[in-house]
CHARMM internal coordinates of N, CA and C (Angstrom, degrees):
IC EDIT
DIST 1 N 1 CA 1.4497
DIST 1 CA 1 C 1.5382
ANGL 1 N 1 CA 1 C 108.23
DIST 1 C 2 N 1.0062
ANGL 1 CA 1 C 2 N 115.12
DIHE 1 N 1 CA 1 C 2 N 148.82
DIST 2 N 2 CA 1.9747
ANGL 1 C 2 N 2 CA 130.92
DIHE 1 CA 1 C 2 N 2 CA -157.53
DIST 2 CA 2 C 1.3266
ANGL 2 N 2 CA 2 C 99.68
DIHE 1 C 2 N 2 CA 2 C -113.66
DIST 2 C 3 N 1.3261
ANGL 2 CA 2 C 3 N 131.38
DIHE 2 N 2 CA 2 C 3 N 111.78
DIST 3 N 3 CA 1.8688
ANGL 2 C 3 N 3 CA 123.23
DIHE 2 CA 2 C 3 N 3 CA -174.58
DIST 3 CA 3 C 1.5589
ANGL 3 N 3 CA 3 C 83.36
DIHE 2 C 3 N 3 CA 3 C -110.94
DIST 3 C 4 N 1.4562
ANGL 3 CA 3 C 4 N 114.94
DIHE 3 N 3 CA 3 C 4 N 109.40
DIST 4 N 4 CA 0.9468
ANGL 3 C 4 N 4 CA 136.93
DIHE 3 CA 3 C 4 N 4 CA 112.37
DIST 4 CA 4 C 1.6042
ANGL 4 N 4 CA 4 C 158.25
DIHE 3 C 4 N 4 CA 4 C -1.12
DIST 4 C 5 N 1.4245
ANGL 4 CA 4 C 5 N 89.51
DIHE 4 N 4 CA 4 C 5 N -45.38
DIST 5 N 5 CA 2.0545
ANGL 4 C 5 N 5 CA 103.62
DIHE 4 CA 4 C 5 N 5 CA -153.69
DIST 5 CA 5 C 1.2531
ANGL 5 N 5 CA 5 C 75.24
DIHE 4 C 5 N 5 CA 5 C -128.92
DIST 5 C 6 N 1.7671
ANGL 5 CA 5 C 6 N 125.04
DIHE 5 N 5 CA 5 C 6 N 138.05
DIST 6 N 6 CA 1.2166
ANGL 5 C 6 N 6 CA 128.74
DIHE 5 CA 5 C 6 N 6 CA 156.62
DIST 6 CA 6 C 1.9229
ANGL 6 N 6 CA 6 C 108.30
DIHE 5 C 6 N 6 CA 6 C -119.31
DIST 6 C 7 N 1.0550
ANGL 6 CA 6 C 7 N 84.42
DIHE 6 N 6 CA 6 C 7 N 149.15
DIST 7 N 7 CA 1.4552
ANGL 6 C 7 N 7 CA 90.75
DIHE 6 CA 6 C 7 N 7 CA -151.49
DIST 7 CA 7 C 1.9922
ANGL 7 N 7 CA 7 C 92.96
DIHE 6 C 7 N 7 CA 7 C -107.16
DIST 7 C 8 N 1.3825
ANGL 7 CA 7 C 8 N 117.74
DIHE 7 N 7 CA 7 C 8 N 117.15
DIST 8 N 8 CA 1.9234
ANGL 7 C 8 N 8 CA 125.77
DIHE 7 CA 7 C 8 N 8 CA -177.14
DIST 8 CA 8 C 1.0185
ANGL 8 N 8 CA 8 C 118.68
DIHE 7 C 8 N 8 CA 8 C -127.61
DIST 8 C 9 N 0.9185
ANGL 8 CA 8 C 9 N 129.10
DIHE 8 N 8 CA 8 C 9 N 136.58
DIST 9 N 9 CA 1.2907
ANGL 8 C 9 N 9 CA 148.36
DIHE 8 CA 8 C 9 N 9 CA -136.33
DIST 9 CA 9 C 1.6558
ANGL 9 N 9 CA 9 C 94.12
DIHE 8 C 9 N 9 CA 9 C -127.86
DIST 9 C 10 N 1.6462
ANGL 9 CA 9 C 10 N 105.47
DIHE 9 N 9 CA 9 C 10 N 102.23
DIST 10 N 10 CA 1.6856
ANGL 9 C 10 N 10 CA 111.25
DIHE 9 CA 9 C 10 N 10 CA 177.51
DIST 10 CA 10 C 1.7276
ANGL 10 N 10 CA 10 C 105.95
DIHE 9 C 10 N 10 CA 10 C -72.20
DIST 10 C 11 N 1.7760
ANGL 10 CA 10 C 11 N 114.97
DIHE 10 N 10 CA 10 C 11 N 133.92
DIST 11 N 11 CA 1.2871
ANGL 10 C 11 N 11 CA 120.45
DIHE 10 CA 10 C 11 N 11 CA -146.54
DIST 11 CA 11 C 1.4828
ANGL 11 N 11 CA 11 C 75.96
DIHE 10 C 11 N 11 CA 11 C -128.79
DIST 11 C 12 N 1.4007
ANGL 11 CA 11 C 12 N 133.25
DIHE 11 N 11 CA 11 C 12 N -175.68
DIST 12 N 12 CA 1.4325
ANGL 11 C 12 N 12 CA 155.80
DIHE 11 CA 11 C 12 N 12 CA 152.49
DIST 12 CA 12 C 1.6549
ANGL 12 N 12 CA 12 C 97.91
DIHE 11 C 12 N 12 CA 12 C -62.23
DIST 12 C 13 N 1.4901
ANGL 12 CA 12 C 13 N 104.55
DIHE 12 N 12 CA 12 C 13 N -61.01
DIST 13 N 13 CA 1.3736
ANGL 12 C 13 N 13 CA 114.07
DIHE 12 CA 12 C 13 N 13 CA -163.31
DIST 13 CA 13 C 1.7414
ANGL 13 N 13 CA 13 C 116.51
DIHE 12 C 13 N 13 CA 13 C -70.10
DIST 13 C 14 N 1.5122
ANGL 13 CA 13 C 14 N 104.15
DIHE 13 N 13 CA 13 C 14 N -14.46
DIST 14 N 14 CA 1.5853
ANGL 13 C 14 N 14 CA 124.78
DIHE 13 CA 13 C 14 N 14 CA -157.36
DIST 14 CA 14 C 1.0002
ANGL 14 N 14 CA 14 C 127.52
DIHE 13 C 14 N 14 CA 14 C 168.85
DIST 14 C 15 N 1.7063
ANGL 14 CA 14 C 15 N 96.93
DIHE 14 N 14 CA 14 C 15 N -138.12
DIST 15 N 15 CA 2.0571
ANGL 14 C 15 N 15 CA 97.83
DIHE 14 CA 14 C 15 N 15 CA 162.69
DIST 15 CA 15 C 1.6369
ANGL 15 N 15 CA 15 C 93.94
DIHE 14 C 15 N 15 CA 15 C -152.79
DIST 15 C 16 N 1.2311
ANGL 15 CA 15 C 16 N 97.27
DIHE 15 N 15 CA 15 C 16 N 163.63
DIST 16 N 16 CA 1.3633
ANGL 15 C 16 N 16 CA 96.62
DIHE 15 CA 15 C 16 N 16 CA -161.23
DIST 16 CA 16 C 2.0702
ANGL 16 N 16 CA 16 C 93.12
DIHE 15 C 16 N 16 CA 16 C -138.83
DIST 16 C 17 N 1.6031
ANGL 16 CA 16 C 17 N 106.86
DIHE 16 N 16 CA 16 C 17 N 123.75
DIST 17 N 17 CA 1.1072
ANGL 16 C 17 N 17 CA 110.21
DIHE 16 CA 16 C 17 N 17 CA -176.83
DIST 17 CA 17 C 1.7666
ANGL 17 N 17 CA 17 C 117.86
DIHE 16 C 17 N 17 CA 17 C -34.47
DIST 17 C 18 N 1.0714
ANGL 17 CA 17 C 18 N 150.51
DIHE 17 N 17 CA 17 C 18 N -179.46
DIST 18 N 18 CA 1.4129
ANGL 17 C 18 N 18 CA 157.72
DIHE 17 CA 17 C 18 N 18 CA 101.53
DIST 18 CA 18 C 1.2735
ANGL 18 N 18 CA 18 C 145.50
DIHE 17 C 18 N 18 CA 18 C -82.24
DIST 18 C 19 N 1.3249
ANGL 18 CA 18 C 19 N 86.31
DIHE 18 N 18 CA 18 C 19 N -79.48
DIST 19 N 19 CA 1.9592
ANGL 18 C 19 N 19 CA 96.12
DIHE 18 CA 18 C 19 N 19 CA 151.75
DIST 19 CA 19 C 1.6120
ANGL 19 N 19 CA 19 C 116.26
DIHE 18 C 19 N 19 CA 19 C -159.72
DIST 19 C 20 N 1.3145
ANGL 19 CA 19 C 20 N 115.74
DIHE 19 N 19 CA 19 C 20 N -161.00
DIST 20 N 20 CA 1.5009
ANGL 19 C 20 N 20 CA 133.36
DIHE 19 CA 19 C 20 N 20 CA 173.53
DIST 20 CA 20 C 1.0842
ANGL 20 N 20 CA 20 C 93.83
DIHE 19 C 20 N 20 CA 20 C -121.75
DIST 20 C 21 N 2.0486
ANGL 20 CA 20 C 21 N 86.45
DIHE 20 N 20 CA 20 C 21 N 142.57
DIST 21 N 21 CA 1.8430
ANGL 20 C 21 N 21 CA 104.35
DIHE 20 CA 20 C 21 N 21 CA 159.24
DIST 21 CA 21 C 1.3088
ANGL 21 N 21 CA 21 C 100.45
DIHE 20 C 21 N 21 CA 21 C -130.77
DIST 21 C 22 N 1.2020
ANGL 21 CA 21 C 22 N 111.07
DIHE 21 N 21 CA 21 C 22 N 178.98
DIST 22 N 22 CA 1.4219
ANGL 21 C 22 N 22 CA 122.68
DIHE 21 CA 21 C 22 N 22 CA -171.67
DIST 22 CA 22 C 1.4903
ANGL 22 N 22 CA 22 C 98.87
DIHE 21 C 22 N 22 CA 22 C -93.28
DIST 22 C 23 N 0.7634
ANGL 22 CA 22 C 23 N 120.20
DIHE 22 N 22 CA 22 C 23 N -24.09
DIST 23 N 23 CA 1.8365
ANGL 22 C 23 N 23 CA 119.13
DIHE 22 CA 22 C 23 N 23 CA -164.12
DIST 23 CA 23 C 1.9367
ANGL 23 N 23 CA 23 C 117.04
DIHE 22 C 23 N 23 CA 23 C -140.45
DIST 23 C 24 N 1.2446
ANGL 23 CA 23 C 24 N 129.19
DIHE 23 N 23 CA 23 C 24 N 152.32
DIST 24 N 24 CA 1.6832
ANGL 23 C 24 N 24 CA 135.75
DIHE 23 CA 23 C 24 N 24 CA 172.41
DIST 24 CA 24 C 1.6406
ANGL 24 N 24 CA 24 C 81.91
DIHE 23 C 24 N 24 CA 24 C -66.20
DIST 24 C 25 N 1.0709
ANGL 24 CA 24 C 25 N 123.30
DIHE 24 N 24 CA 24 C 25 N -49.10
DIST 25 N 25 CA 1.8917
ANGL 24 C 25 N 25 CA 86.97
DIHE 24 CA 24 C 25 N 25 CA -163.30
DIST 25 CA 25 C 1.6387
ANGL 25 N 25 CA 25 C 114.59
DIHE 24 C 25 N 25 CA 25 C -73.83
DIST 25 C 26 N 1.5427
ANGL 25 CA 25 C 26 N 101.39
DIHE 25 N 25 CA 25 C 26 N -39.67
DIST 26 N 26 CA 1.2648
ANGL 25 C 26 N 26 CA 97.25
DIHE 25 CA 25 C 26 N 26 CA 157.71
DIST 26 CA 26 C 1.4635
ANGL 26 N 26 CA 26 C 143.50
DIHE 25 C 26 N 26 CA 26 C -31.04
DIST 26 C 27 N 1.4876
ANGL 26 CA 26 C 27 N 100.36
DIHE 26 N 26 CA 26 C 27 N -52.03
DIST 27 N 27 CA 1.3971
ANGL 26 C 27 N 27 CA 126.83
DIHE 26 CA 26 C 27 N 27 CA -179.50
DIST 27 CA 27 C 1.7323
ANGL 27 N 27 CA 27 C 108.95
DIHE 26 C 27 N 27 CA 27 C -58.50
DIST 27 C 28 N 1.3734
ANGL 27 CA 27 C 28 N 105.40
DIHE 27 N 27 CA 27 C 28 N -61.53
DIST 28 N 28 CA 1.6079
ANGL 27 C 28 N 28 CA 113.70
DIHE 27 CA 27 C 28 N 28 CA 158.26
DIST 28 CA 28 C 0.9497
ANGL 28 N 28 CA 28 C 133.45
DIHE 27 C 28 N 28 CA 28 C -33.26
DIST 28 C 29 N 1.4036
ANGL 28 CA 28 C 29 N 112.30
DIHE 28 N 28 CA 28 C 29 N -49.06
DIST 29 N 29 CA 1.4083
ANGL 28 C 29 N 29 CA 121.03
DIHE 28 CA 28 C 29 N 29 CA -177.87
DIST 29 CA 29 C 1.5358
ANGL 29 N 29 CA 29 C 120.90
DIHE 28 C 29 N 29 CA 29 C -66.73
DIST 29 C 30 N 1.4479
ANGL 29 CA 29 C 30 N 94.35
DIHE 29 N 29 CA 29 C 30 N -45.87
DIST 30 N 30 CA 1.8072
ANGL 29 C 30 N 30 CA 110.96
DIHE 29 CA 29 C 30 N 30 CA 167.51
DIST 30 CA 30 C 1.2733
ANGL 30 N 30 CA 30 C 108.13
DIHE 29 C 30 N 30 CA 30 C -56.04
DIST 30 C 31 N 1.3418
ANGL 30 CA 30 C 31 N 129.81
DIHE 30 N 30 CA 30 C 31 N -40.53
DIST 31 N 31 CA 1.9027
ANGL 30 C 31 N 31 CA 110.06
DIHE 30 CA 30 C 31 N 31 CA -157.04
DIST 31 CA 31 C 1.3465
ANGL 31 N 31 CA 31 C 75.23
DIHE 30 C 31 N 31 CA 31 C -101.13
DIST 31 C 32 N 1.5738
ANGL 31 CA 31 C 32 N 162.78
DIHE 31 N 31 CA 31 C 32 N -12.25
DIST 32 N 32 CA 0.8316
ANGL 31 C 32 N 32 CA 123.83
DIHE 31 CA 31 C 32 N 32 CA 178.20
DIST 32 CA 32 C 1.8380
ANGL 32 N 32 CA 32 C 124.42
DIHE 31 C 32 N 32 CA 32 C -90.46
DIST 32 C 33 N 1.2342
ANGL 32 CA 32 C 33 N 89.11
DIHE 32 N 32 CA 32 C 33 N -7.07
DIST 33 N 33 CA 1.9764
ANGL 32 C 33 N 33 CA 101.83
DIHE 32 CA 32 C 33 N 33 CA 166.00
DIST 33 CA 33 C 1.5857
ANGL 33 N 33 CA 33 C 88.72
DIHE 32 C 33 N 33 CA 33 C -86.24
DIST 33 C 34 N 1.2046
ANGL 33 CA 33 C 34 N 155.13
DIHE 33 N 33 CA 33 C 34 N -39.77
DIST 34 N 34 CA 1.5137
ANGL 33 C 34 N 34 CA 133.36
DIHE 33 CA 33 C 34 N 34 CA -157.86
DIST 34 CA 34 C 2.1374
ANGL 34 N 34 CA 34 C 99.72
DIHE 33 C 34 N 34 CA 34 C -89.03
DIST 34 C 35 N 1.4183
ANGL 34 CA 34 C 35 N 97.99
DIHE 34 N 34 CA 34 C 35 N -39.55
DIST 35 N 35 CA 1.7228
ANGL 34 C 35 N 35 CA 84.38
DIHE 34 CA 34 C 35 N 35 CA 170.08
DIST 35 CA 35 C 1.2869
ANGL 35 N 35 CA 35 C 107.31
DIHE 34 C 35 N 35 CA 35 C -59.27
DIST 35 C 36 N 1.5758
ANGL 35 CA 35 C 36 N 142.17
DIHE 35 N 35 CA 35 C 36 N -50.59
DIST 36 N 36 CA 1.2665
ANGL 35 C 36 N 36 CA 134.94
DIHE 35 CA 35 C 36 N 36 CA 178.63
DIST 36 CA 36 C 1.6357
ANGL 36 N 36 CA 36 C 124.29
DIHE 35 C 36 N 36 CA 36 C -27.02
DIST 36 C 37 N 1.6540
ANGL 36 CA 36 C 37 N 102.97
DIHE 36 N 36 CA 36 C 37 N -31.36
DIST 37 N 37 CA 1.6199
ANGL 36 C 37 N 37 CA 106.98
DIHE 36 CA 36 C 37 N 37 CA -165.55
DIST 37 CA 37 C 1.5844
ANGL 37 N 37 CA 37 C 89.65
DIHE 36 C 37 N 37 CA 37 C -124.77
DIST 37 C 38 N 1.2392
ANGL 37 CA 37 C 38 N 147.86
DIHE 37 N 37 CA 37 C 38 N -2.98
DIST 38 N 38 CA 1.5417
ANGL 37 C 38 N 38 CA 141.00
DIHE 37 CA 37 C 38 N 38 CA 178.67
DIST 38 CA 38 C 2.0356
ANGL 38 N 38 CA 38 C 126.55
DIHE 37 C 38 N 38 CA 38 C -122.99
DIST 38 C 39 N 1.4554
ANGL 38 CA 38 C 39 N 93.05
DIHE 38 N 38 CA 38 C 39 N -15.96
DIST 39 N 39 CA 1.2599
ANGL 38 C 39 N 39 CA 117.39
DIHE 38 CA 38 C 39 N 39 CA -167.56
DIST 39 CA 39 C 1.4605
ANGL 39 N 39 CA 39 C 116.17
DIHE 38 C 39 N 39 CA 39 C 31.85
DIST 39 C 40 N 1.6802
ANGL 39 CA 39 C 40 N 117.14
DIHE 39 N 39 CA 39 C 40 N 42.61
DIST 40 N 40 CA 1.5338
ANGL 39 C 40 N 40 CA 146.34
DIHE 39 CA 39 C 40 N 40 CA 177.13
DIST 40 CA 40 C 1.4693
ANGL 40 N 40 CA 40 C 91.80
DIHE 39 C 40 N 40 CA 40 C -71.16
DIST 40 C 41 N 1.2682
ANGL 40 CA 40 C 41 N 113.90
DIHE 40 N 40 CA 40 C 41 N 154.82
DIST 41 N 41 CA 1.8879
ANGL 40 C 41 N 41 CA 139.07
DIHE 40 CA 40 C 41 N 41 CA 135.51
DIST 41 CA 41 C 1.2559
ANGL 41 N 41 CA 41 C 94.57
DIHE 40 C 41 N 41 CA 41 C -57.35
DIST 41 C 42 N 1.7088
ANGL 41 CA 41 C 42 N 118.83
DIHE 41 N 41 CA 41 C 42 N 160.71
DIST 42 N 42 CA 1.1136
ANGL 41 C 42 N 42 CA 119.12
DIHE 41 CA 41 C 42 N 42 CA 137.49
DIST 42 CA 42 C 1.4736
ANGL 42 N 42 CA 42 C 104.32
DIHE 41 C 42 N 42 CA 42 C -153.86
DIST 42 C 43 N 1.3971
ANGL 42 CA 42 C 43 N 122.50
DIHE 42 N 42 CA 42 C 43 N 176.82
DIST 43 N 43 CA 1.7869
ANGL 42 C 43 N 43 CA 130.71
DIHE 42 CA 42 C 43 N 43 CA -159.96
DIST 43 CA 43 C 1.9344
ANGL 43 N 43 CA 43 C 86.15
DIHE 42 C 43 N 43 CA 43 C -136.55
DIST 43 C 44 N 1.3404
ANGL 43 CA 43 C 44 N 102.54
DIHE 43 N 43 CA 43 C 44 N 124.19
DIST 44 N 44 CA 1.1206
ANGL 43 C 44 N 44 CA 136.13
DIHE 43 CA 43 C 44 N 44 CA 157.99
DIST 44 CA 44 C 1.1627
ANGL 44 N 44 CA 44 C 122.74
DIHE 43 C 44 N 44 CA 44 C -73.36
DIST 44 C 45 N 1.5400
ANGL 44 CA 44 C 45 N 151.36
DIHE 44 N 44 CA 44 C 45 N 79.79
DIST 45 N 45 CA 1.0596
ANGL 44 C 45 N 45 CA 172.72
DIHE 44 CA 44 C 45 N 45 CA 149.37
DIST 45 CA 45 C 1.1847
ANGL 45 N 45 CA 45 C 118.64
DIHE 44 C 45 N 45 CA 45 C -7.84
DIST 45 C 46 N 1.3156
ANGL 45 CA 45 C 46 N 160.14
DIHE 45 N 45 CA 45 C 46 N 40.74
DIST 46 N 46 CA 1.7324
ANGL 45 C 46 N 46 CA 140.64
DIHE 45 CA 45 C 46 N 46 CA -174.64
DIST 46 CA 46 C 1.6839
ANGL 46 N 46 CA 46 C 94.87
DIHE 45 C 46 N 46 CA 46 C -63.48
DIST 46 C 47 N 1.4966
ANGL 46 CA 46 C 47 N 104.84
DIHE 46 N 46 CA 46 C 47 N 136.49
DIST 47 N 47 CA 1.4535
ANGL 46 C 47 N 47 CA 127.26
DIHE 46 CA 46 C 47 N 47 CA -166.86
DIST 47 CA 47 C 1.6755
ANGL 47 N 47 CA 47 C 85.01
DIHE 46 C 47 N 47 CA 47 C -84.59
DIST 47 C 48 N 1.5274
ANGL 47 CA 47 C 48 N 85.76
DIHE 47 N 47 CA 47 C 48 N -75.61
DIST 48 N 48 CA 2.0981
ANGL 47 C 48 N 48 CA 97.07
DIHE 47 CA 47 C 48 N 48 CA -168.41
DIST 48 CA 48 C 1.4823
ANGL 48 N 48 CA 48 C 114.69
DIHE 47 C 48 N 48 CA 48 C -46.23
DIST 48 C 49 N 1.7824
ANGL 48 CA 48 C 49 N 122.85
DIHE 48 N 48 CA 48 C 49 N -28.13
DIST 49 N 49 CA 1.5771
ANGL 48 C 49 N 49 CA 111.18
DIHE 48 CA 48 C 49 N 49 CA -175.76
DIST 49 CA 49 C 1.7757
ANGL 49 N 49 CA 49 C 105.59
DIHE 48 C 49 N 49 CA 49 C -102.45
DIST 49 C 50 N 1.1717
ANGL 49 CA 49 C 50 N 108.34
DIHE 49 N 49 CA 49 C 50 N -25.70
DIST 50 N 50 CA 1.4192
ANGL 49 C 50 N 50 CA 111.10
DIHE 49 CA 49 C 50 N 50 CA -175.46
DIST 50 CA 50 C 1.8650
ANGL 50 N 50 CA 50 C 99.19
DIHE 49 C 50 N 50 CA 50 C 104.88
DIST 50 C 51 N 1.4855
ANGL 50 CA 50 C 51 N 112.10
DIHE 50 N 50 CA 50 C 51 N -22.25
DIST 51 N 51 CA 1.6050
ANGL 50 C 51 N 51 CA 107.56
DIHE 50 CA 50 C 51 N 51 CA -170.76
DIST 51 CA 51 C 1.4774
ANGL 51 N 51 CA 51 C 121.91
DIHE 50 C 51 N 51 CA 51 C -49.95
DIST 51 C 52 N 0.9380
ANGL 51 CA 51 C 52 N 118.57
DIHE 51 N 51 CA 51 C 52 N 144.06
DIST 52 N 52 CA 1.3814
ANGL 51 C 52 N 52 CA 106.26
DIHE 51 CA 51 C 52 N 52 CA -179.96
DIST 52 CA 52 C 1.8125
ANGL 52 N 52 CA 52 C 107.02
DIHE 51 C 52 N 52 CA 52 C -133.58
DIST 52 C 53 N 1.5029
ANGL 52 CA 52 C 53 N 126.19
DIHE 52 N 52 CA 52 C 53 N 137.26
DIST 53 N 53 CA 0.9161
ANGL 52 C 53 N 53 CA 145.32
DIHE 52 CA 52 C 53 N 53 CA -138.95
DIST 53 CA 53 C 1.8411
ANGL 53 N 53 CA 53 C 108.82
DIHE 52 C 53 N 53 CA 53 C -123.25
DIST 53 C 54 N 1.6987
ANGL 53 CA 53 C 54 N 125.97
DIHE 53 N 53 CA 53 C 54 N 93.36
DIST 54 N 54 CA 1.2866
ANGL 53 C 54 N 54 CA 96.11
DIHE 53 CA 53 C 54 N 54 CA -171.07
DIST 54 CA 54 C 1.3591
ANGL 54 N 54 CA 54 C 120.31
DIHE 53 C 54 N 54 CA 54 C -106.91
DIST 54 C 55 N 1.3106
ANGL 54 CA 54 C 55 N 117.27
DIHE 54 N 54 CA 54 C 55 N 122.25
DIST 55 N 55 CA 1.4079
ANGL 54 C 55 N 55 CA 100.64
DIHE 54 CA 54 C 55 N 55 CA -176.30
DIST 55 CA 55 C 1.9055
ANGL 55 N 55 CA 55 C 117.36
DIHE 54 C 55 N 55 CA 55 C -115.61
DIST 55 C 56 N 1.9299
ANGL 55 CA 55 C 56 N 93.77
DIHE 55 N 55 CA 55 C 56 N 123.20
DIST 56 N 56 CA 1.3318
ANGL 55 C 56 N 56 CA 97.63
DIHE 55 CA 55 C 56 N 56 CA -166.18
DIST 56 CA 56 C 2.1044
ANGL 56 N 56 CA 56 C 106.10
DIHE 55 C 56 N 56 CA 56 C -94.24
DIST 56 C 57 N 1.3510
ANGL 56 CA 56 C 57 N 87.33
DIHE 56 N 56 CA 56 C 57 N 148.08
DIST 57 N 57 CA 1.6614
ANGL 56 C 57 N 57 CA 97.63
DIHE 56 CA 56 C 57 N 57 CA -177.62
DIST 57 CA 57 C 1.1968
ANGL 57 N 57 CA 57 C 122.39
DIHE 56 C 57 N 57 CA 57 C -70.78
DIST 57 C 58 N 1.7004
ANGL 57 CA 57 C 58 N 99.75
DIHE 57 N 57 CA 57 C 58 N -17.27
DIST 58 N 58 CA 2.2093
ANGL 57 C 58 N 58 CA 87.47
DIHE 57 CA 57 C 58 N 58 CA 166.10
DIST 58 CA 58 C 1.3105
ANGL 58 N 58 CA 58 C 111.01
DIHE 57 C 58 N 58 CA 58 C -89.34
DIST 58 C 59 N 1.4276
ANGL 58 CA 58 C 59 N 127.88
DIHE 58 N 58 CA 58 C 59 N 0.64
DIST 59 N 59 CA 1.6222
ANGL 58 C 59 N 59 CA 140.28
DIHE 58 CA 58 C 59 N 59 CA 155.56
DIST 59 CA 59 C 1.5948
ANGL 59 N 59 CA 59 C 123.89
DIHE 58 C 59 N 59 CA 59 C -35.52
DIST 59 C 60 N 1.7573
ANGL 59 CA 59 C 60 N 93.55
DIHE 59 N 59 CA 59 C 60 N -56.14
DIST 60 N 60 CA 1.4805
ANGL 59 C 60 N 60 CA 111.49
DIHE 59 CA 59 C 60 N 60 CA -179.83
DIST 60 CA 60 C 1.3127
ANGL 60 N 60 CA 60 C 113.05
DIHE 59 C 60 N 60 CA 60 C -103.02
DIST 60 C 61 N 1.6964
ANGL 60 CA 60 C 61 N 114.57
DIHE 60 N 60 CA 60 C 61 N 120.12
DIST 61 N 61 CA 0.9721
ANGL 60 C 61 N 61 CA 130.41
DIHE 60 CA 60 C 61 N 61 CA 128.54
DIST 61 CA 61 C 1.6598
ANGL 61 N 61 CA 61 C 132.93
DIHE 60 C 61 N 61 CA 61 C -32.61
DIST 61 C 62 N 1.4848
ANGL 61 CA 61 C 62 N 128.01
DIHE 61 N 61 CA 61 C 62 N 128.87
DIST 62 N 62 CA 1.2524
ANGL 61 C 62 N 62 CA 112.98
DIHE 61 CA 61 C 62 N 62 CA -165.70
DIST 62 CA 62 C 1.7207
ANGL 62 N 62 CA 62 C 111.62
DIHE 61 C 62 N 62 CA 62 C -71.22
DIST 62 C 63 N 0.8522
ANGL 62 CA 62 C 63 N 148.74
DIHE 62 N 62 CA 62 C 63 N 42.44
DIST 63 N 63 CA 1.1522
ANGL 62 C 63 N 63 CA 136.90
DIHE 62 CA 62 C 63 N 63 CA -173.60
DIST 63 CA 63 C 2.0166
ANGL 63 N 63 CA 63 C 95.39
DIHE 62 C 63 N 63 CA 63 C -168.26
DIST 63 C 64 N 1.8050
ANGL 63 CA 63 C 64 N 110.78
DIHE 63 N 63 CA 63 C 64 N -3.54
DIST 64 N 64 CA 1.3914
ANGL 63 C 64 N 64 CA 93.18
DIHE 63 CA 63 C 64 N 64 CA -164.08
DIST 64 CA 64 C 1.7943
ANGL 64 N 64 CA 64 C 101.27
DIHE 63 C 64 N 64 CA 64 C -86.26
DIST 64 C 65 N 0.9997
ANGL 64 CA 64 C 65 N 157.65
DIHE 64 N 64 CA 64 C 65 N 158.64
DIST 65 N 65 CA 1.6100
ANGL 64 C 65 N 65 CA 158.19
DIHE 64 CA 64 C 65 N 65 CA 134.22
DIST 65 CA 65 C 1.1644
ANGL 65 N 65 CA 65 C 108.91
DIHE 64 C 65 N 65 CA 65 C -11.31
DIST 65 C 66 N 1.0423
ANGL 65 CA 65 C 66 N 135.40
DIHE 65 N 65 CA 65 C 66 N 167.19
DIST 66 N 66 CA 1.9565
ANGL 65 C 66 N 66 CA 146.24
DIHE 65 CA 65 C 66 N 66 CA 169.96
DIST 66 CA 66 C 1.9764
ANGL 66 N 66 CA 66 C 82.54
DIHE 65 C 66 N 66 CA 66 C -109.18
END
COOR INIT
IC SEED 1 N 1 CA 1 C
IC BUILD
């Protein structure tokens, strides 16, 4: 399996890797269980386009979708 989606963690200092997923929903799904327990930013990575995706934690509501 090919991970794709890198998943960063917006820091004061930067961003700081987390992990890889294989997939954007994947990817979603992950930072939105890690804002649940850190209430971090984080930047969604596409490897193959270069796009990058930011999703901030006063954005989400606990129950709203990414």
């Amino acid at each position: 399996m090919t991970l794709h989606f890198d998943i960063l963690q917006l820091e004061t200092e930067g961003v700081r890797w987390v992990e890889a997923v294989p997939s954007m929903e994947d990817a979603q799904a992950r930072v939105q269980e890690l804002i649940a327990c850190t209430k971090c930013d984080y930047i969604i990575f596409n490897q193959r386009t270069a796009n990058r995706t930011v999703v901030r934690s006063a954005d989400l509501g606990a129950e709203s979708p990414l």
